[in-house]
C-alpha positions in Angstrom: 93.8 106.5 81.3 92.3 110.0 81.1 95.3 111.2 79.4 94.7 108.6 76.5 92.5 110.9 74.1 94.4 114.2 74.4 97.8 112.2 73.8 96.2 111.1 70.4 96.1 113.1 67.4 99.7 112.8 65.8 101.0 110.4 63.7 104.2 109.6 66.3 101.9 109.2 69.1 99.1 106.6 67.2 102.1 104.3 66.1 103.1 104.1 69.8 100.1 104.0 71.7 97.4 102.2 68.8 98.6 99.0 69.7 99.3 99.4 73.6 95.3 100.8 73.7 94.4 97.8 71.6 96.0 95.1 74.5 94.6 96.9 76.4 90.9 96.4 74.5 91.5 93.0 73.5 92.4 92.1 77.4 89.6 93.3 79.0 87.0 91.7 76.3 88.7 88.6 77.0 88.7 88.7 80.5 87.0 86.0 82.7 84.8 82.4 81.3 82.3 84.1 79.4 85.5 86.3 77.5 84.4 87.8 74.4 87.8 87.9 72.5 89.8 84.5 72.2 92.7 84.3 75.2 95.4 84.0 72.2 93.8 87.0 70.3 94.7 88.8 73.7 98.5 87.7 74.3 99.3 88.4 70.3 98.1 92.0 71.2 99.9 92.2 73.8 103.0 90.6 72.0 102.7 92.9 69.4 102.2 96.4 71.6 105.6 95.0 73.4 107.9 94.7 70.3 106.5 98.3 69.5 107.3 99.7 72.8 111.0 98.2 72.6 111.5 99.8 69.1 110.5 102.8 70.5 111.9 103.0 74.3 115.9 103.0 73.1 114.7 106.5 70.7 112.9 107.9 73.3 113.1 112.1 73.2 111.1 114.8 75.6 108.5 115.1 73.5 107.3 111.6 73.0 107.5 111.1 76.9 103.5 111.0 77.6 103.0 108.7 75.0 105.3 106.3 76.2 104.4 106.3 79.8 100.8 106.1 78.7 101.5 102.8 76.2 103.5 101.4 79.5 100.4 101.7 81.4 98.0 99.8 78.7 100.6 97.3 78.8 100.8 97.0 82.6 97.4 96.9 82.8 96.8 94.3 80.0 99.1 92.2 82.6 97.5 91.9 84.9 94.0 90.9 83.7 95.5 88.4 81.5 99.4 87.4 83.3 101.8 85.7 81.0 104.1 85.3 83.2 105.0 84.6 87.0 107.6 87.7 86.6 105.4 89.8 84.5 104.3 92.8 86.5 107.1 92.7 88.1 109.1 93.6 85.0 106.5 96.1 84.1 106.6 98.3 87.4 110.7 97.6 87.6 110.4 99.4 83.7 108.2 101.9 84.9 110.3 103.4 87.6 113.6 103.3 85.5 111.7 105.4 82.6 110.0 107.5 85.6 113.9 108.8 87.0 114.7 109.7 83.6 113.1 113.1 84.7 113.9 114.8 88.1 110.4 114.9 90.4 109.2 118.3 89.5 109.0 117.4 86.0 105.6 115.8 87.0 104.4 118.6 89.2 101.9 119.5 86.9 100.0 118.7 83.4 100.2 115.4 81.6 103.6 114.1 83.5 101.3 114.7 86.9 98.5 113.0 86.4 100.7 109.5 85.1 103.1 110.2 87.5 99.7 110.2 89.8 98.7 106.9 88.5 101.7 105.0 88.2 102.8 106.0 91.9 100.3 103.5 93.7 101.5 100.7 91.9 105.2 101.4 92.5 104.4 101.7 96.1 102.5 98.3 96.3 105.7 96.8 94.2 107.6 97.8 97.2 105.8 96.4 99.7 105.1 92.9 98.3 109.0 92.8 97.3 109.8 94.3 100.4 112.3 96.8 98.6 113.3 100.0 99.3 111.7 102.9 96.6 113.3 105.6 95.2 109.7 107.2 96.2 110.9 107.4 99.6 113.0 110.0 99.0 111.7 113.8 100.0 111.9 114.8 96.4 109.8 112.8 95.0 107.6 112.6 97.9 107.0 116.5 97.6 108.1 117.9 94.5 105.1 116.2 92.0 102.6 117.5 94.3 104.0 121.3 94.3 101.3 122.5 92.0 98.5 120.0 92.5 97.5 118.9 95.9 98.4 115.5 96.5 95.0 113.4 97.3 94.4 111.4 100.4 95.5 108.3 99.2 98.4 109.8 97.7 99.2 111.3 100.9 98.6 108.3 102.8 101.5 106.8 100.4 104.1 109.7 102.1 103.5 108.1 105.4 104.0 104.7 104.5 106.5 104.4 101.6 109.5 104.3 103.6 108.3 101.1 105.6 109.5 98.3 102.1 113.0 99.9 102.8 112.9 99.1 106.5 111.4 95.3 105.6 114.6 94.7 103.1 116.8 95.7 105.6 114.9 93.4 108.7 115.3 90.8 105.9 119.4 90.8 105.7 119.1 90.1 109.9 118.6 86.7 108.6 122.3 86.8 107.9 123.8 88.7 111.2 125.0 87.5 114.5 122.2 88.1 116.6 123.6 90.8 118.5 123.8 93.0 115.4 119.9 91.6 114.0 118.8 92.4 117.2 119.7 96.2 117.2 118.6 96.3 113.6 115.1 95.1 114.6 115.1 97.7 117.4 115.8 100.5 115.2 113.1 98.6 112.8 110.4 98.5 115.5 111.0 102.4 116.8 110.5 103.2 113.1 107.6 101.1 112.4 105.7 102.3 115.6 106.2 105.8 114.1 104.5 105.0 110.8 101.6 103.7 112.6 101.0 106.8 114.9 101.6 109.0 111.4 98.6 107.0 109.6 96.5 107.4 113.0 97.1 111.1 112.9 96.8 111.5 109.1 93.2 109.0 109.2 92.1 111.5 112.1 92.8 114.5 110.0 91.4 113.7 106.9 88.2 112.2 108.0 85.4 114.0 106.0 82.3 114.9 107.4 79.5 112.9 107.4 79.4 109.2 107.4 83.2 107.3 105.6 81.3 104.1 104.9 77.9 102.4 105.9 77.0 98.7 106.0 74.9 97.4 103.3 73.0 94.4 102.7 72.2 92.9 99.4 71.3 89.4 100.0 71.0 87.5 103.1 74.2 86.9 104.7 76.0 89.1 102.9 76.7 92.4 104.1 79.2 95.0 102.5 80.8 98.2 103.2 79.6 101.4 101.1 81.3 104.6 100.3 80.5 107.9 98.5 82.9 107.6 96.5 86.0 105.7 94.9 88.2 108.0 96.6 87.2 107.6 100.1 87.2 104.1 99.1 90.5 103.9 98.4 91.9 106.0 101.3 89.9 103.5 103.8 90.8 100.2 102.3 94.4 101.2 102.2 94.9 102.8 105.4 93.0 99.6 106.6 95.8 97.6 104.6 98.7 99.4 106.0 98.1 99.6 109.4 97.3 96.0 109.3 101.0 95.0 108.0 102.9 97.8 109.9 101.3 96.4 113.1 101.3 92.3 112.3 105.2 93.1 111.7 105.6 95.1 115.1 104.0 92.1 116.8 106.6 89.4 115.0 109.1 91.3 116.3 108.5 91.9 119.3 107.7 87.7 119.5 111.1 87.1 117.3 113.8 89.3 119.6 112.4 88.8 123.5 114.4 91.8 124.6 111.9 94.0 122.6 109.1 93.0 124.8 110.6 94.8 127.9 109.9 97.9 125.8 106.9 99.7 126.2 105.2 99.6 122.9 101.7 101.2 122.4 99.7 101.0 119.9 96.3 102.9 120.1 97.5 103.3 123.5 97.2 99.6 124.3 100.2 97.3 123.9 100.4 95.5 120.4 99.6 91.7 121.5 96.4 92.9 123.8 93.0 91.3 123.1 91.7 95.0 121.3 94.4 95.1 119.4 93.5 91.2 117.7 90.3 92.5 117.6 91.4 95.4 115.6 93.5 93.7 113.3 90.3 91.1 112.6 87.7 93.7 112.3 89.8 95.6 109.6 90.4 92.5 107.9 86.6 91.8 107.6 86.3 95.5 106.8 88.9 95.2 103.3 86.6 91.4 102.8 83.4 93.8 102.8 84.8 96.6 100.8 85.7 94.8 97.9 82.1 94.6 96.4 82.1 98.0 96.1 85.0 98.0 94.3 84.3 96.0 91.7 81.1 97.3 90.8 81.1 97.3 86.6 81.1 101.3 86.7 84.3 101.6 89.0 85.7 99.7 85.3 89.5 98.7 85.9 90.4 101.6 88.4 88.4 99.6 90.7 90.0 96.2 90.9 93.2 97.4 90.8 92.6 98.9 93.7 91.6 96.5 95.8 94.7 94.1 94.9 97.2 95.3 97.7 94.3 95.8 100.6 92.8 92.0 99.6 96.2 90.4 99.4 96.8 92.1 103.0 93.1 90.7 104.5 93.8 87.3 102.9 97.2 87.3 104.5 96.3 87.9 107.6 93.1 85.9 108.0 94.9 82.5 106.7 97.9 83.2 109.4 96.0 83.0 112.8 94.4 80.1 114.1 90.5 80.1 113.7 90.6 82.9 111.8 90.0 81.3 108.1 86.7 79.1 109.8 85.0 82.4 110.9 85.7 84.5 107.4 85.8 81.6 105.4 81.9 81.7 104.1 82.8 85.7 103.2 85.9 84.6 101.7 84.4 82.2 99.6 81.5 85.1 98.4 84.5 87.8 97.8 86.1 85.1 95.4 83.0 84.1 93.9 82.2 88.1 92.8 86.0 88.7 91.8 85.4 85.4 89.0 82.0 86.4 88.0 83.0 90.0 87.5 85.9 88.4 85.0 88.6 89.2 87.4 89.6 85.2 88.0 92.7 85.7 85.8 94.1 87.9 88.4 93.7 85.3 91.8 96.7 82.9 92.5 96.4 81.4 95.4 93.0 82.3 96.4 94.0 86.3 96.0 94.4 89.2 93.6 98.1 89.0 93.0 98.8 91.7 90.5 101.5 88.6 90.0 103.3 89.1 93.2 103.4 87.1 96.0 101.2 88.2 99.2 102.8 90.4 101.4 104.2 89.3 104.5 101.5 89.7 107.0 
């Protein structure tokens, strides 16, 4: 949303953006109980920044590229504090990505094009993982080529390591359909892949660890503790990393459970096999670690950058938690706190089923 007040300032650029920004506006002040704009003011808003966007996106030329992208965003993001629909966001990012490969990738190596490309990019990737299908992010292009000028961040490097792994879950999800002998060396091929991912984000977490301390515990109020960070940034690195390796080694354990033959192979994970009692433990602590987290990234100042962070890491914890036995009884006090913050900070619109859903369903965990 930095890009918002240097996009302003001609006439062509107002009529497209004014009434994406105001959806936007009206959205956020209606957010939550206590909203301070009626929920119907919000949805005309956002019905009438729509029908401007599709007058404009048939027309579209170079020049008015920014404002567009930017007026997609508003609109994306209007989505999904107030959803209209169960298929809403998932429209939205599907739009995004077709306007985004109207451009090859090192059209958004530098300048305006970077820094939306930058912001769209994390919500593409967490599309492909809850849809579990394959990216055209994946690719080395666009992997590299946006980040030729301007240094990819952690988090956006931590999305190179893992952006390939939706296209590996569509294809484990067509074994379904196979004679087993054929799913079964599919879901080898899978699980040597999968392994790999996990011992890139181990070697990518020890390498960009900064100095100093990544997180502390803090306690606010009896019986709550959260995680704190320096910044939003580290923030964000942690929880997803956190999120990731959770899913990439939950799926490496169902396989392994789902094709017996896999077990024979020698699988390591942290150098211990994946169903061994540290690596449960693991998997719970990092769980507890996203519950923890999310206070911080809430906080009123971290505005909407915040919670839409925390969607894809949550939906992961939540996942995970409510799948093994016991594990819901011993979180479920923090659980209910996490939930509790999320409403009162406004952000209730955006939980179905007891998570922050962006309008997806939870990831396979």
């Amino acid at each position: 949303m930095e890009v918002l007040p240097s996009l302003l300032g001609n006439t062509a650029n107002n009529n497209l953006l004014t009434p994406a920004i105001k959806a936007l506006g009206v959205s956020i002040v209606a957010r939550g109980h206590n909203g301070q704009a009626p929920i119907p003011d919000a949805l005309q808003a956002q019905c009438v920044a729509l029908h401007t966007l599709q007058g404009n996106i048939c027309h579209t030329k170079d020049s008015s590229f920014n404002a567009l992208a930017a007026s997609m965003m508003c609109l994306f993001l209007s989505e999904i504090l107030l959803p209209t629909s169960p298929t809403g966001s998932t429209i939205h990012a599907e739009g995004v990505a077709t306007l985004l490969q109207r451009y090859p990738p090192s059209f958004y190596s530098s300048g305006t094009p970077h820094k939306l490309f930058a912001g769209f990019r994390p919500i593409l990737v967490l599309h492909s993982f809850v849809t579990r299908r394959s990216s055209f992010l994946a690719t080395d292009s666009w992997k590299t080529e946006p980040f030729a000028d301007v240094s990819a961040t952690p988090l956006q490097a931590l999305m190179n390591d893992v952006i390939a792994v939706p296209a590996i879950f569509e294809e484990l999800d067509t074994c379904k359909f196979m004679p087993a002998s054929r799913a079964a060396y599919h879901a080898e091929n899978a699980l040597t892949m999968i392994v790999a991912v996990v011992d890139r984000l181990t070697q990518s977490y020890h390498s960009t660890l900064l100095s100093g301390n990544s997180w502390w515990y803090m306690s606010r109020a009896e019986n709550e503790v959260s995680l704190w960070f320096p910044d939003i940034t580290v923030a964000n690195y942690l929880t997803h990393y956190w999120a990731f390796w959770i899913i990439c080694v939950t799926h490496i354990r169902q396989l392994r459970e789902a094709y017996p033959s896999l077990k024979e192979r020698e699988v390591l994970v942290d150098g211990q096999a994946p169903e061994s009692q540290d690596i449960s433990e693991k998997l719970m602590d990092l769980s507890t670690q996203i519950f923890q987290s999310i206070e911080f990234l809430i906080q009123d100042e971290m505005k909407l950058f915040g919670i839409a962070s925390a969607a894809l890491p949550f939906q992961t914890a939540c996942s995970f938690l409510k799948r093994n036995n016991g594990s819901e009884g011993v979180c479920s006090g923090m659980y209910k706190q996490v939930l509790d913050k999320i409403v009162q900070r406004g952000y209730g619109n955006m939980l179905i089923n007891g998570a922050l859903s962006f309008g997806y369903p939870q990831p396979a965990v």
